[in-house]
N, C-alpha and C positions, 0 to 999 in steps of 0.2 A: 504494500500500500504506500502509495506516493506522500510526504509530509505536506500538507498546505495549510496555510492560515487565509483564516476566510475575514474578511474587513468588511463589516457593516457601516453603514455612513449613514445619520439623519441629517441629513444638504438642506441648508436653510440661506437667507441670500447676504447672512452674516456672519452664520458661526456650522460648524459643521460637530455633528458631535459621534467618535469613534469607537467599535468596539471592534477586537482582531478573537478570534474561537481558533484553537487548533485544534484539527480534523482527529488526531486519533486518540483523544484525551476529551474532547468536549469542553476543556479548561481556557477560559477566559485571559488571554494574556496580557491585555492592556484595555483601558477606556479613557478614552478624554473627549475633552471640549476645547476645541479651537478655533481662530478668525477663520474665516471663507480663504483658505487660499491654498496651493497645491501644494506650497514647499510645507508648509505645516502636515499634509496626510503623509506626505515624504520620509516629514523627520517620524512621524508617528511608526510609520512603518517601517523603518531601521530600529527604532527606539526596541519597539517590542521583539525584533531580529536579532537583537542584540542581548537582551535580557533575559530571553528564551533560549542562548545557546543551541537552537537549531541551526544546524548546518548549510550553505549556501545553497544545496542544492533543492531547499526548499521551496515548495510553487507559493505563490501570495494570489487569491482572485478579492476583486473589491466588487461591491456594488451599493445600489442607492436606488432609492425607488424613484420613477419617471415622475415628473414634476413638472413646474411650471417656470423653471429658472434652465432650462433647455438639459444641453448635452456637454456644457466644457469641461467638466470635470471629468466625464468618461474619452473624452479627447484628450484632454492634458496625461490622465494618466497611461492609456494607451501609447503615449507620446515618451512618456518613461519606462519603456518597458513591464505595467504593472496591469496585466488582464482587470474588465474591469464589467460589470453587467450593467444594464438599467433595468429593476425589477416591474411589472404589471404589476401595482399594487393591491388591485381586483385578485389577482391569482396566490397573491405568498398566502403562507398560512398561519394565523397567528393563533396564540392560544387565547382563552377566557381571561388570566391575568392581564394578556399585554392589551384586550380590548377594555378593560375597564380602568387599569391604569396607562396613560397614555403619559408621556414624556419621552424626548429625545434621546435618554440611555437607552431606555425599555426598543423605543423603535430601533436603533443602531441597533441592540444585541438580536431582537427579531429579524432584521435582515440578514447580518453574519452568521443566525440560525440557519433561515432560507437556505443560503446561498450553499451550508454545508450539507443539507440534508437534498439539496435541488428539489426544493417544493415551491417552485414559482417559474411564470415564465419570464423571458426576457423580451425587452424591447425591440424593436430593429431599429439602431442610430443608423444614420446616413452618415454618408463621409461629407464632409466640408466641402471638397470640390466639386463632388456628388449635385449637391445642393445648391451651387455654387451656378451649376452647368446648365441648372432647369431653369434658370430664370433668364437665359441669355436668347 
């Protein structure tokens, strides 16, 4: 079994708030709350790379559920190297708990749930130039 750590994201249009699950343990490696911005899921995800002593050869998948603040964060990371979903937020599955308490931890750790168990689907992002090309 491949090691990965799965990075849930609550993406807001200020603060982004982080939670990283690894896969063969279920154990919670890190969570934070940070500005909006890419170098911060960056440091975030060395940080926990780092204090987990897992191996380089370890996979990282990120996701964040389809929103209304678009697609740059699943661009910017794909852009570093860092696989990355947009989840249907209709399809994850959350339990009783995370529907009656709602806050930004509880959603990040519901995502990095998702995304370990693949109980959701994903978006289809267009590419930039993709998009770029239809309006010409």
């Amino acid at each position: 079994m491949k090691s990965i750590i799965y990075i849930g994201m609550a993406v807001h249009k200020n603060t982004y708030s982080l939670c990283a699950i690894f896969n063969s343990t279920g154990e919670i490696l890190g969570q934070a709350k940070c500005e909006a911005n890419i170098k911060n899921v960056l440091r975030f995800i060395e940080s926990v790379k780092e204090k987990s002593g897992i191996g380089e050869d370890t996979k990282i998948l990120a996701g964040y559920e389809a929103r209304c603040l678009g697609f740059s964060l699943y661009h910017d990371l794909n852009f570093h190297d860092i696989p990355c979903v947009s989840l249907a937020p209709s399809t994850m599955h959350g339990s009783v708990k995370n529907k009656k308490i709602k806050n930004d931890k509880m959603d990040a750790f519901n995502i990095a749930t998702n995304l370990m168990h693949n109980s959701y689907k994903a978006v289809h992002v267009v590419k930039p130039k993709t998009l770029q090309n239809q309006f010409r």
